[in-house]
Backbone of each chain as ProteinMPNN parsed JSONL, in Angstrom:
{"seq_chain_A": "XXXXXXXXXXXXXXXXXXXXXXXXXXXXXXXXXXXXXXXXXXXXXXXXXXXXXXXXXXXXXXXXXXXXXXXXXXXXXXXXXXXXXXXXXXXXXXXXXXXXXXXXXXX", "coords_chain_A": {"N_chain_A": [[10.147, 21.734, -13.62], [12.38, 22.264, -11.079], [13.908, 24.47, -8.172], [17.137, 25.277, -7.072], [17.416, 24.797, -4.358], [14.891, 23.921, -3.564], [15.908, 21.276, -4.605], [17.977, 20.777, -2.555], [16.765, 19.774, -0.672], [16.477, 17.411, -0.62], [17.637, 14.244, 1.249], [20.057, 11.853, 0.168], [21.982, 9.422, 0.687], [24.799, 7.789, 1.309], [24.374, 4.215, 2.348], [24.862, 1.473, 4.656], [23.959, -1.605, 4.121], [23.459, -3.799, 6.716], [21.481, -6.029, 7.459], [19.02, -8.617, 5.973], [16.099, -9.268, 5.384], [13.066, -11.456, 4.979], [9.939, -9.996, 4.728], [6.963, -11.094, 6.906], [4.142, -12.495, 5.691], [4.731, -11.334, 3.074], [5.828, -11.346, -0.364], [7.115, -9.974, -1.53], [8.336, -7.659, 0.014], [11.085, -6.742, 1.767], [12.48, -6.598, 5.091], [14.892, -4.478, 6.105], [18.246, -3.376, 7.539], [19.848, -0.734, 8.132], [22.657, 0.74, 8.201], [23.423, 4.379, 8.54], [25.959, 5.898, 9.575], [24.886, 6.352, 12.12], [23.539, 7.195, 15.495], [22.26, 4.623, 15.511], [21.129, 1.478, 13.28], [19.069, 2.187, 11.037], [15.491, 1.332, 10.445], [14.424, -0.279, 7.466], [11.701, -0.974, 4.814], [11.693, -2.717, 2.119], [10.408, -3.179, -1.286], [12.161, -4.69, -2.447], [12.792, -7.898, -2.777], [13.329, -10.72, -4.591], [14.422, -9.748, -6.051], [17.035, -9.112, -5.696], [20.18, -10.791, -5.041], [20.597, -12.04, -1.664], [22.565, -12.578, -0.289], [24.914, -11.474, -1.257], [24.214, -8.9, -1.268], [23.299, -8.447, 1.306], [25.964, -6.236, 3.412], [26.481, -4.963, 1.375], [27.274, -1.39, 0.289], [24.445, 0.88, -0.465], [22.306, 3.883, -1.778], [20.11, 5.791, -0.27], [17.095, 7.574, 0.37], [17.066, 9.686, 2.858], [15.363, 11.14, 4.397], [12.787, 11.065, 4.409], [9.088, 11.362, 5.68], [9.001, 9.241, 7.987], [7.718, 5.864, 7.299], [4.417, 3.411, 7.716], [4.994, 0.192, 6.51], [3.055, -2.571, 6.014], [2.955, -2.409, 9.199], [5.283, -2.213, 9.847], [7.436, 0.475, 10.559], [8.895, 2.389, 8.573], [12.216, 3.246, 7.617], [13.606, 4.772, 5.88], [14.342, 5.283, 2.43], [15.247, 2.905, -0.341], [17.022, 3.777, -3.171], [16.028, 3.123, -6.2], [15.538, 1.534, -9.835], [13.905, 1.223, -12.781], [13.148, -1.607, -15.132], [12.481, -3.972, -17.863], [13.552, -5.892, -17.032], [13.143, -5.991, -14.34], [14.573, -4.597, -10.775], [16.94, -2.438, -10.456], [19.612, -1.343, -8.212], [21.414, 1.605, -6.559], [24.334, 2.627, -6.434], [27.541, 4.291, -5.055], [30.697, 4.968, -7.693], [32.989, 4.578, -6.608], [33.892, 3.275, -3.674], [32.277, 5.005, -1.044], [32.716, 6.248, 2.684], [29.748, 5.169, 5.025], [26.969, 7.283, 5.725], [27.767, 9.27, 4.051], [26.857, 12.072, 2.291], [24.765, 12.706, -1.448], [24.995, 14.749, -3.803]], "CA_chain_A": [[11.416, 22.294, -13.17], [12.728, 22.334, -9.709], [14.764, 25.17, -7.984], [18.686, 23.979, -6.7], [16.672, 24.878, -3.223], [13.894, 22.598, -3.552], [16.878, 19.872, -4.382], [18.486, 20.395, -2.082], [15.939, 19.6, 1.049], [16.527, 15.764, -0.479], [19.217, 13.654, 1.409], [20.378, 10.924, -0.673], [22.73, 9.267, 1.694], [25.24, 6.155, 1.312], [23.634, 3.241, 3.635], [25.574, 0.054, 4.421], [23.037, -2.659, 4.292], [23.599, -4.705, 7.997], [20.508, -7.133, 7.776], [18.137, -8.332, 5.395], [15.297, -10.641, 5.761], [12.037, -11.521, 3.872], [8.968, -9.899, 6.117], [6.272, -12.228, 6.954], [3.138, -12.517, 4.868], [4.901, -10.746, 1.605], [6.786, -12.294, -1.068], [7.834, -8.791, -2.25], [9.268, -7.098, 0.851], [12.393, -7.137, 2.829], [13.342, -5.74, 5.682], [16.85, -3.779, 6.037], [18.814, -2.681, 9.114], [20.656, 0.071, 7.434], [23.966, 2.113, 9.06], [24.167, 5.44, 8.079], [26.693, 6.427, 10.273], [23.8, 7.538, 13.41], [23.057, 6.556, 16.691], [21.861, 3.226, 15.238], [20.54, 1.512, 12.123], [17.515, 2.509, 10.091], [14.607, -0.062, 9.584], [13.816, -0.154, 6.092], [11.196, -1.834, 4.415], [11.392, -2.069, 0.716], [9.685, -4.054, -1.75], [12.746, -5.508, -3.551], [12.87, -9.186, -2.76], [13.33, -11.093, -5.386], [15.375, -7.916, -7.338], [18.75, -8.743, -4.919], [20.94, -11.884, -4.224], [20.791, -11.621, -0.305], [24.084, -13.259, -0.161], [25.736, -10.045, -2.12], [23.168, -7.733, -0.725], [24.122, -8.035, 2.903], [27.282, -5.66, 3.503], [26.863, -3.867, 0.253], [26.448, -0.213, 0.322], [23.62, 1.519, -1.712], [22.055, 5.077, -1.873], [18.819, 6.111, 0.134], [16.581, 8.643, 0.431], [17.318, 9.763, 4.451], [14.579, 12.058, 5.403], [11.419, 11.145, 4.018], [8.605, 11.161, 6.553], [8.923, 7.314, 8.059], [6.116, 5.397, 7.06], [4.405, 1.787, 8.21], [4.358, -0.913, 5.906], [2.771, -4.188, 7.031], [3.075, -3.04, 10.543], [6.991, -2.021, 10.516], [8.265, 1.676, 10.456], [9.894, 2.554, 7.397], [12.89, 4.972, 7.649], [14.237, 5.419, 5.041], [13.754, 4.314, 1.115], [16.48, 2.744, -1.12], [16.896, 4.378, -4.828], [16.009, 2.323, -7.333], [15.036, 1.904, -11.211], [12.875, -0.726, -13.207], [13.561, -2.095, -16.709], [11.565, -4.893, -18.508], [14.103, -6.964, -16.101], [13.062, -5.403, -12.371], [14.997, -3.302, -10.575], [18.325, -2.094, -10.412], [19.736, -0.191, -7.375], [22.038, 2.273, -7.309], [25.481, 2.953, -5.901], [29.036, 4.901, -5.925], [31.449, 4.049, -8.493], [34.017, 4.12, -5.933], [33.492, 3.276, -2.084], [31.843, 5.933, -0.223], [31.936, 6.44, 3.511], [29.017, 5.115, 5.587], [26.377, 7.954, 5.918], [27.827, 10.222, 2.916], [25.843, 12.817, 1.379], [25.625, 12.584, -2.428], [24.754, 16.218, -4.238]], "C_chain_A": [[11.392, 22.559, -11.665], [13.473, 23.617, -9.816], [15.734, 24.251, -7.343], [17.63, 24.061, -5.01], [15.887, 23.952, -2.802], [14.792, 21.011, -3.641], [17.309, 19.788, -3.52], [18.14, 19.657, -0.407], [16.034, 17.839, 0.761], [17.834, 15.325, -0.152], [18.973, 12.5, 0.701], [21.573, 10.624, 0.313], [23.098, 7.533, 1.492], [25.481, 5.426, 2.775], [24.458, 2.036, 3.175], [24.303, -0.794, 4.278], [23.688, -3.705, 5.312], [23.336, -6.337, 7.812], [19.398, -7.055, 6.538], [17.307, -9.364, 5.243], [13.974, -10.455, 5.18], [10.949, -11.064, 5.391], [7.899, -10.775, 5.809], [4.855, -11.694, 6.315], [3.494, -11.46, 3.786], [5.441, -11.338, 0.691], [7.481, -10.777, -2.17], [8.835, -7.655, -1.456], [10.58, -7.582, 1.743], [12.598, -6.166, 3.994], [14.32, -5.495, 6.335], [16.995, -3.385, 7.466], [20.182, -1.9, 8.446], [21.666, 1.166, 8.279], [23.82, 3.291, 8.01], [24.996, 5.938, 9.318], [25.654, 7.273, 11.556], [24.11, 6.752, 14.363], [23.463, 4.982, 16.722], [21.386, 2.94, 14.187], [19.523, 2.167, 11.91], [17.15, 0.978, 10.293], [14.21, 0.374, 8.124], [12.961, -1.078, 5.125], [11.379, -1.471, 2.793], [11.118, -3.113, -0.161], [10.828, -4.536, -3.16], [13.318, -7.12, -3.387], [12.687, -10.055, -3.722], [14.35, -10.54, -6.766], [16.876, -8.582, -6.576], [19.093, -10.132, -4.606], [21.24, -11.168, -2.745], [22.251, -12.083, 0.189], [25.315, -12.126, -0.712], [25.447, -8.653, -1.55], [23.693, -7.033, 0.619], [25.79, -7.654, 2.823], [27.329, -4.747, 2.931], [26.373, -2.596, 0.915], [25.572, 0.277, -1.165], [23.267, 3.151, -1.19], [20.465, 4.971, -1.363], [18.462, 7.152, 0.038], [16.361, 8.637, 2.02], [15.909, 10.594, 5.57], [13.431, 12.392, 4.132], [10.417, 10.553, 5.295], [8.5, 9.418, 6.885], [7.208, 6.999, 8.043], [5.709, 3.989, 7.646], [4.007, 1.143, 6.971], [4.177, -2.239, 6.265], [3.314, -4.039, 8.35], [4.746, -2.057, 10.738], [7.068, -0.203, 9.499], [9.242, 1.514, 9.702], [10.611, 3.762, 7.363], [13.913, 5.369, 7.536], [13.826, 4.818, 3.426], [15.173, 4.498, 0.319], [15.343, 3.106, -2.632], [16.907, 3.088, -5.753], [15.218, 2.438, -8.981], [15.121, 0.937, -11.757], [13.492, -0.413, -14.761], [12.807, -2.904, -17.115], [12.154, -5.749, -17.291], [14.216, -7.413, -14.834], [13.957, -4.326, -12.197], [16.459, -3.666, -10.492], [18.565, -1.081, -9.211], [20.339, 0.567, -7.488], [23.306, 2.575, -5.646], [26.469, 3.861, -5.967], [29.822, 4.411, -7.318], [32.888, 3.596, -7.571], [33.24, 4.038, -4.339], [33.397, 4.358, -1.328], [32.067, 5.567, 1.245], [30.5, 5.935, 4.149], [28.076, 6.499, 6.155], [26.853, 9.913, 4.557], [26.683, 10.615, 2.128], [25.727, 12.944, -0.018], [24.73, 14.404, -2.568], [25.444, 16.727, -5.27]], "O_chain_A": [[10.402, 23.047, -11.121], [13.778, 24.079, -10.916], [15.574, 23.06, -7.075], [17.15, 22.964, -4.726], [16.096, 23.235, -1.823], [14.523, 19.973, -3.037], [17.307, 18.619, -3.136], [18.836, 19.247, 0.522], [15.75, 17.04, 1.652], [18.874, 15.639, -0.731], [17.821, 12.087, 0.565], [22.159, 11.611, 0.759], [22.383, 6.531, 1.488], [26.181, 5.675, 3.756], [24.72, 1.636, 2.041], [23.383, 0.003, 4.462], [24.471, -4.506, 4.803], [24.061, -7.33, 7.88], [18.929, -6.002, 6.107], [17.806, -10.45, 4.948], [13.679, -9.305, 4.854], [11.021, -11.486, 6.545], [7.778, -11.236, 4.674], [4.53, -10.516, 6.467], [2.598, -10.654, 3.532], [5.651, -12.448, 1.179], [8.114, -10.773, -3.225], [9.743, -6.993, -1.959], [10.827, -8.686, 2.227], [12.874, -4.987, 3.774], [14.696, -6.283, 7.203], [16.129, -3.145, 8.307], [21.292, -2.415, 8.309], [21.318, 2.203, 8.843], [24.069, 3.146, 6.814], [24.271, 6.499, 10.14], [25.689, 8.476, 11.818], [24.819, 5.753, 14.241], [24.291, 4.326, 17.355], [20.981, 3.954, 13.617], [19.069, 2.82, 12.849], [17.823, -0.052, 10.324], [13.678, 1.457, 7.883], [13.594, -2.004, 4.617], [11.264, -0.353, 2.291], [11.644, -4.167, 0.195], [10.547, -4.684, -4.35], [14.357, -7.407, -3.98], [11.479, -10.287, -3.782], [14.731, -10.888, -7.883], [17.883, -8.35, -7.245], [18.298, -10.727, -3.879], [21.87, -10.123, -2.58], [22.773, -11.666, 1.224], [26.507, -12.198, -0.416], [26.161, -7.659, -1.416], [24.165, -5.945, 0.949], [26.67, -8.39, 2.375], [27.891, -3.721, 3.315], [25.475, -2.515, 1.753], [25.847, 0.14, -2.357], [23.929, 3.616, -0.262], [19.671, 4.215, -1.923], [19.273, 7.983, -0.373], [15.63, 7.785, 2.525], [15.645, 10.612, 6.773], [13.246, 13.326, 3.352], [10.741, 9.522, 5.884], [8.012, 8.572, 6.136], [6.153, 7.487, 8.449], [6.65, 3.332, 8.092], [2.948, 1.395, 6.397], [5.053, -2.948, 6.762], [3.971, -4.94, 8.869], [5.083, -1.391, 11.717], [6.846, 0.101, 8.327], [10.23, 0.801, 9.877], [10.169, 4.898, 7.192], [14.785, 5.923, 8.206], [12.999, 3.911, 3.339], [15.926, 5.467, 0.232], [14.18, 2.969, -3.013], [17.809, 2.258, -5.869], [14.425, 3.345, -9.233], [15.89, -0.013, -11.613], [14.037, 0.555, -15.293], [11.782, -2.567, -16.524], [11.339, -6.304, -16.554], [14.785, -8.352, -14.276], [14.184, -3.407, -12.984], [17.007, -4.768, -10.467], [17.856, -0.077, -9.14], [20.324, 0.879, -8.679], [23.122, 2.663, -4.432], [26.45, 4.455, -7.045], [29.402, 3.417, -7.911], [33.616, 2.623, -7.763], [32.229, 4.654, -4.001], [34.455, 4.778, -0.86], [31.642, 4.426, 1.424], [29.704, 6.599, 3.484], [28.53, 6.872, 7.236], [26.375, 11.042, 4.441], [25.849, 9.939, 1.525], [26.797, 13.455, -0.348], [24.104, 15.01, -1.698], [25.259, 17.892, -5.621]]}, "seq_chain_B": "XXXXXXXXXXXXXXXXXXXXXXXXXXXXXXXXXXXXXXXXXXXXXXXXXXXXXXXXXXXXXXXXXXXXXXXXXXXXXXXXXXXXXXXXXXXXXXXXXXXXXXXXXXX", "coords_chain_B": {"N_chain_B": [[12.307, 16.818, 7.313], [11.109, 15.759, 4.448], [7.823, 15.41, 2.265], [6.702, 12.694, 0.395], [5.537, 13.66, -1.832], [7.162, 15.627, -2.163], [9.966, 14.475, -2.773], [9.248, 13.424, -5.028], [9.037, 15.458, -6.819], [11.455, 15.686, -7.837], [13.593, 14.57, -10.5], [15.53, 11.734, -11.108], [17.719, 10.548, -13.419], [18.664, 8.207, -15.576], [21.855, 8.579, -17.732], [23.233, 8.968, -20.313], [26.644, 9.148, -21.257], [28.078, 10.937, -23.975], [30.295, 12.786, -25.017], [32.785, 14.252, -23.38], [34.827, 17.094, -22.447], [37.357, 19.547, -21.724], [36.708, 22.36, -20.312], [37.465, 25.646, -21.327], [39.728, 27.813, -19.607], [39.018, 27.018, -17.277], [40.435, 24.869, -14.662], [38.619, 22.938, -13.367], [35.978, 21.831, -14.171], [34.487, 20.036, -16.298], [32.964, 19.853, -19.903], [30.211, 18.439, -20.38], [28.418, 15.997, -23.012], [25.12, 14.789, -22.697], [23.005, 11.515, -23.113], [19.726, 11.808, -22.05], [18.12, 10.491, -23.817], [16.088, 11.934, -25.098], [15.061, 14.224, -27.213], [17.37, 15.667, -28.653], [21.173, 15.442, -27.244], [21.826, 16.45, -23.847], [23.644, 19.323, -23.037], [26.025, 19.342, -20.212], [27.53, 21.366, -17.62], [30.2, 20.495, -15.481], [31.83, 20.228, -12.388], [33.957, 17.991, -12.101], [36.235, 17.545, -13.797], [39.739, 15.941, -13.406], [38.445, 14.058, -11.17], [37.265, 12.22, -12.686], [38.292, 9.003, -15.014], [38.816, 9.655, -18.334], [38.581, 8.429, -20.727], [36.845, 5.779, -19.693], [34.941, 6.901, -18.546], [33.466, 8.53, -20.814], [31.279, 7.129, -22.714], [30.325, 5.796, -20.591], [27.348, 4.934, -18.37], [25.577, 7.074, -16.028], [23.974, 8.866, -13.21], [21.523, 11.29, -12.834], [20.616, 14.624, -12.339], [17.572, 15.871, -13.663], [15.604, 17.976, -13.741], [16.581, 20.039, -12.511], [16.42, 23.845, -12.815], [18.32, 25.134, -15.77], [21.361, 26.438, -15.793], [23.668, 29.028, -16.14], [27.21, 28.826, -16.404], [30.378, 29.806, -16.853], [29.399, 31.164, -18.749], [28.559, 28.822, -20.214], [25.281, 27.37, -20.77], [24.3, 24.718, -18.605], [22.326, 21.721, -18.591], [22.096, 20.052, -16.701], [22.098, 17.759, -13.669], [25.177, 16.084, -12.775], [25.136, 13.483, -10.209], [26.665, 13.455, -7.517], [29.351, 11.548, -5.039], [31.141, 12.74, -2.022], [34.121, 12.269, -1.273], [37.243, 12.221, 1.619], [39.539, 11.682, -0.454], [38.271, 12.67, -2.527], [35.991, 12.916, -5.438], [33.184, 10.675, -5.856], [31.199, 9.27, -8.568], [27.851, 8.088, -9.641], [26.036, 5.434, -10.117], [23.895, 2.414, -11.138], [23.008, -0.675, -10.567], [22.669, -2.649, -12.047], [23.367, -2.368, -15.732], [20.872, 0.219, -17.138], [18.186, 1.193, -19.402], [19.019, 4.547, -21.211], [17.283, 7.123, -19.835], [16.213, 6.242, -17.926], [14.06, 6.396, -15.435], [14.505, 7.244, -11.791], [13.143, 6.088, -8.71]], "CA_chain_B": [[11.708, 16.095, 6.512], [10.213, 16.074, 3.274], [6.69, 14.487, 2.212], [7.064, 11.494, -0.679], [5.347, 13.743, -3.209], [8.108, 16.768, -3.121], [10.413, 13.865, -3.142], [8.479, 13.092, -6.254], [9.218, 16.334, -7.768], [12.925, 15.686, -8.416], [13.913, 13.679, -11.503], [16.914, 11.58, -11.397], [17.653, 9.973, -14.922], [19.67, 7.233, -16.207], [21.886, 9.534, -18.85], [24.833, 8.305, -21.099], [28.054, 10.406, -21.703], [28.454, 10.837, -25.255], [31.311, 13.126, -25.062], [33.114, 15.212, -22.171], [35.669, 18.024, -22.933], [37.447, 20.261, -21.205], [36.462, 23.816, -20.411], [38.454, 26.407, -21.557], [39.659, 28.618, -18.737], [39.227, 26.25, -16.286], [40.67, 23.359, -14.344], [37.942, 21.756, -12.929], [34.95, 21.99, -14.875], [34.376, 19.729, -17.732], [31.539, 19.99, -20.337], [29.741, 17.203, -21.422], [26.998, 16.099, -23.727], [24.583, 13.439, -22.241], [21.859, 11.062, -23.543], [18.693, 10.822, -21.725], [16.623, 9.718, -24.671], [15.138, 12.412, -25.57], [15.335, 14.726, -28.948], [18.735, 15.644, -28.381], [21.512, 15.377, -25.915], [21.668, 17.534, -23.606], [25.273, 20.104, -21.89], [26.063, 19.402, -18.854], [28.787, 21.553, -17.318], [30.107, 19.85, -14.256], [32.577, 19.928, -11.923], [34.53, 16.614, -11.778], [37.795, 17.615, -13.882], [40.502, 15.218, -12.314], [37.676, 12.832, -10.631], [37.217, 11.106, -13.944], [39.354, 8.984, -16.236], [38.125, 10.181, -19.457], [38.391, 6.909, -21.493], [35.763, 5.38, -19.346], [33.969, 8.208, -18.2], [32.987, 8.534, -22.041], [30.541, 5.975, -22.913], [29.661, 5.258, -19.521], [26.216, 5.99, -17.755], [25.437, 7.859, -14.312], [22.519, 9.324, -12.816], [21.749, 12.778, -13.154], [19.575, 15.521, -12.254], [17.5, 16.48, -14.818], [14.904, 18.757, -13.9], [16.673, 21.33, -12.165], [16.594, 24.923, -13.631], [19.291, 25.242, -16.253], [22.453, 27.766, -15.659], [25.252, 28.994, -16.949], [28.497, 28.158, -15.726], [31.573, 30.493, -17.474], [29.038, 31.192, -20.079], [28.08, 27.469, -21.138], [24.56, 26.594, -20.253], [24.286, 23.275, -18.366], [21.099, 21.537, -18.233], [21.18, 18.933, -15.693], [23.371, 18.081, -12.726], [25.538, 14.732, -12.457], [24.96, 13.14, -8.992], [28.061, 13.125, -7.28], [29.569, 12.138, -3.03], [32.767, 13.155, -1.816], [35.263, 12.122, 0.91], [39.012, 12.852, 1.317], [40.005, 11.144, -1.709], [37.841, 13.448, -4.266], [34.469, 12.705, -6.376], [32.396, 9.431, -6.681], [29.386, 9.395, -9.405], [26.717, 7.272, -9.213], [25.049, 4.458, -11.084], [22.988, 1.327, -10.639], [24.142, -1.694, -10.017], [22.4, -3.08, -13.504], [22.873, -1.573, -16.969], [19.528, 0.533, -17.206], [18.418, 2.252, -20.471], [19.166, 5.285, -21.439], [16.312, 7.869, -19.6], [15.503, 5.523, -16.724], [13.82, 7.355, -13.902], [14.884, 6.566, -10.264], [12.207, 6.501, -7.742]], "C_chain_B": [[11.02, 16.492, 5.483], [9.014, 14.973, 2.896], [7.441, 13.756, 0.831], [6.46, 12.658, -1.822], [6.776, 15.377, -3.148], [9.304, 15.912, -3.153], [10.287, 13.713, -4.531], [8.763, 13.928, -7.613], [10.677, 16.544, -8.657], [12.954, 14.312, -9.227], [15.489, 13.089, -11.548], [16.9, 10.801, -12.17], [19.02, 9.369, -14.763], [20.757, 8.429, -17.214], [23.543, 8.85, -19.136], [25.415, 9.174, -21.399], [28.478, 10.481, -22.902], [29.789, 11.581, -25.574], [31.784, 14.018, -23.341], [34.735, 15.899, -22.599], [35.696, 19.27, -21.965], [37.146, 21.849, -21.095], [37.246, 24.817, -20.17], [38.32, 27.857, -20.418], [39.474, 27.844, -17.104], [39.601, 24.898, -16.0], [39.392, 22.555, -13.939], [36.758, 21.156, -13.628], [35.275, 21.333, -16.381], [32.349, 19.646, -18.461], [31.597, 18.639, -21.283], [28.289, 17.242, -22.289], [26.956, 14.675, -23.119], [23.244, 12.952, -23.005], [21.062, 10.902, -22.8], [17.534, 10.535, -22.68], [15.334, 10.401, -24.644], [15.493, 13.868, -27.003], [16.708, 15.105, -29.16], [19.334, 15.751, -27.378], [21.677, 16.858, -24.937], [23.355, 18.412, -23.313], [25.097, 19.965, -20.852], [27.355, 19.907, -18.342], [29.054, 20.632, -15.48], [31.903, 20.085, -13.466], [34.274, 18.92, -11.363], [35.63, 16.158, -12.373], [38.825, 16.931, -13.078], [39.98, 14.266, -11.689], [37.568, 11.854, -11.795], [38.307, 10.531, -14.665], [38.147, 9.342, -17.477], [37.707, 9.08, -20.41], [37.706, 6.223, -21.59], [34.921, 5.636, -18.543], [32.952, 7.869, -19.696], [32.254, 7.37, -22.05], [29.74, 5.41, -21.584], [28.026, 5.676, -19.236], [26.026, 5.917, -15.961], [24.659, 8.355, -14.494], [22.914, 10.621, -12.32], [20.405, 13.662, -12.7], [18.853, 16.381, -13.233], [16.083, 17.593, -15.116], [14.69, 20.418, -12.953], [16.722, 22.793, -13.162], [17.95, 25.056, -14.877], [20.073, 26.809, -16.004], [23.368, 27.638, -16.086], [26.249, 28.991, -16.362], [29.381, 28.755, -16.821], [30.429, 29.945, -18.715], [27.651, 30.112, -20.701], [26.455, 27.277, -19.961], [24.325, 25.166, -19.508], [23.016, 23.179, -17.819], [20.171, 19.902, -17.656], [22.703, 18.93, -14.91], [23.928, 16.598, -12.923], [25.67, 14.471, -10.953], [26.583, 12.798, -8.654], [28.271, 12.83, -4.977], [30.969, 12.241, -2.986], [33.404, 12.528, -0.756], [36.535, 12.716, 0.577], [39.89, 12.483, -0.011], [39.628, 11.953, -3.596], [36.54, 13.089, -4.222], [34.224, 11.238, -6.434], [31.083, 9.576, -6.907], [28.816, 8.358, -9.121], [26.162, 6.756, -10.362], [24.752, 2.981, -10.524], [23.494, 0.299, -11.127], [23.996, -2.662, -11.27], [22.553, -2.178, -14.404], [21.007, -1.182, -16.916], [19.312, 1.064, -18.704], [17.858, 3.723, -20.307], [17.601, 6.75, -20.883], [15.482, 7.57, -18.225], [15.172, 6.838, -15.541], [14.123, 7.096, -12.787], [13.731, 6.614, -9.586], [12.712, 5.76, -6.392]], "O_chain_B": [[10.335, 17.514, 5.532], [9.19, 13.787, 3.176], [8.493, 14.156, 0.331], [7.036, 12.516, -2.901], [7.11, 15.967, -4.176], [10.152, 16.607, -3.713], [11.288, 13.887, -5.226], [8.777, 13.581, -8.794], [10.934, 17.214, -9.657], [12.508, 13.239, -8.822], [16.457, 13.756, -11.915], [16.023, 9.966, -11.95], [20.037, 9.731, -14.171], [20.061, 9.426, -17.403], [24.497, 8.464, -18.461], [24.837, 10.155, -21.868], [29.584, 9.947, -22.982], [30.48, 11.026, -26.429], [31.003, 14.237, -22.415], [35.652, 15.187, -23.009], [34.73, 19.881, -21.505], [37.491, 22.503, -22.079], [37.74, 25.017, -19.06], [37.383, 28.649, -20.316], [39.857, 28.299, -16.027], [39.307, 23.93, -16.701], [39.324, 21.393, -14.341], [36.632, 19.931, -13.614], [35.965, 21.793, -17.291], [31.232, 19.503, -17.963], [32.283, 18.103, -22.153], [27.398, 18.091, -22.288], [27.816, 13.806, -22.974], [22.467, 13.785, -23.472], [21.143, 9.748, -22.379], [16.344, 10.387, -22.401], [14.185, 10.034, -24.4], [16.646, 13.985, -27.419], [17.144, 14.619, -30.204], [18.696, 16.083, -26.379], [21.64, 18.023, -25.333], [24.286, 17.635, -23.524], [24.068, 20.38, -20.319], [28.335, 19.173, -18.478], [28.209, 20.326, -14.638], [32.946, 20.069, -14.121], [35.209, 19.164, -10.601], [36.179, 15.089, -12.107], [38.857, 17.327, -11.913], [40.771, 13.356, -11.44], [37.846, 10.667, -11.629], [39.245, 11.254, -15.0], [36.921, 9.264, -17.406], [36.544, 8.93, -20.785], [37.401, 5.702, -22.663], [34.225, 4.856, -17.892], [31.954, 7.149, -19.687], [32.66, 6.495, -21.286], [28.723, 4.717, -21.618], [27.521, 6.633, -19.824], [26.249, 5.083, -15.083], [24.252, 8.559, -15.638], [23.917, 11.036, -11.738], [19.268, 13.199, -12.791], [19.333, 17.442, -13.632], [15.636, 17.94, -16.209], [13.821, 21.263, -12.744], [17.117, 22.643, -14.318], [18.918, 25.029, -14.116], [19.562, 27.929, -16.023], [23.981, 26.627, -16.429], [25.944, 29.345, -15.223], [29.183, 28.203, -17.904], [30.445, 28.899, -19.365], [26.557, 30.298, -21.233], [26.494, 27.108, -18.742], [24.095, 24.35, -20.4], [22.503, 23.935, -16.994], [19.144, 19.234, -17.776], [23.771, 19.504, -15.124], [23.054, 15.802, -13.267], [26.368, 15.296, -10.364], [27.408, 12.139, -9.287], [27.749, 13.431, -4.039], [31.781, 11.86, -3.829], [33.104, 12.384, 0.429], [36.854, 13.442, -0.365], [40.861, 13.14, -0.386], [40.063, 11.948, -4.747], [35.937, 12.941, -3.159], [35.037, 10.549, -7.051], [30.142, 9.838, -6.157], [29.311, 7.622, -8.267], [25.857, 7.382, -11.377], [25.356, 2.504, -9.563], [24.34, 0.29, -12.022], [24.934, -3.393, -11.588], [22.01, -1.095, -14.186], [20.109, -2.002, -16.724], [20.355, 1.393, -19.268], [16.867, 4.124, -19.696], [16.998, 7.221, -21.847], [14.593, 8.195, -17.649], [15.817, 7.771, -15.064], [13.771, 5.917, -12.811], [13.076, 7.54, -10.065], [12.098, 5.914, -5.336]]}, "name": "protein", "num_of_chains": 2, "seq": "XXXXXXXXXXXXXXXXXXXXXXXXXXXXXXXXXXXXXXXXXXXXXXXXXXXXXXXXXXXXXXXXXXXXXXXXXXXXXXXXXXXXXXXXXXXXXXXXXXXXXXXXXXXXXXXXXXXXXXXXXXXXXXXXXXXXXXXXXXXXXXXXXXXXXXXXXXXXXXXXXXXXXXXXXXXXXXXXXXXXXXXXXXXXXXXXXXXXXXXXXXXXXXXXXXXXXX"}
């Protein structure tokens, strides 16, 4: 059990997806150039390549996690992580049901 | 910022809407019962009166918070939250972009 307190220090935040491109020497990562409504994109590395038609992918918005310490994978600053959830079939991401805003908080 | 493991500590679940009914005494607040696939469903009071059609609200599934503290709300226990973002228009819930089953975890 969590307190609402402890929830609430997580942003969950709707990210356009810009850019998305296979990184070099993986066959499982991609990495994103994600708007939340800042400065400037996010880089985001995330290991769903193969999970997403990139042709559908690019533009869509999905749901991140905004403020988890950025991390390096293979080299590239990760910063931010998209929500996702596995099945026998891979993953599934996760979205609004209606069109959010660029950088919306969910809660 | 938060580290990846108190990230870790919040559960967000797949959970199916088996019923949702209004709560007496109030407009906004409807109570539902949800499936996440486990011994029975659970109450969830929620907010989102007027954001939903009811028709296909019911049956649907959205991702939920399910290991915050449980509270009562005019009385009724509710014992998980439904993920929700807002703009000028009202409420949009959240779900993944594939059918998942019923209990899925997000990470």
């Amino acid at each position: 059990m969590i307190t609402f307190d402890e929830f609430k220090k997580i942003e969950l935040k709707v990210g356009k997806i810009l850019q998305a491109e296979p990184v070099e020497g993986s066959e499982k990562l991609l990495k994103l150039e994600v708007d939340f409504a800042e400065d400037k994109p996010r880089t985001v590395v995330s290991g769903i390549a193969g999970h997403v038609d990139l042709e559908n992918f690019v533009g869509s918005k999905k749901i991140f996690v905004t403020n988890l310490e950025p991390r390096p994978i293979l080299g590239i600053e990760s910063q931010a992580m998209i929500l996702a959830g596995k099945d026998g079939q891979g993953l599934a991401l996760v979205e609004t049901t209606r069109d959010l805003p660029v950088g919306t908080l969910l809660s």
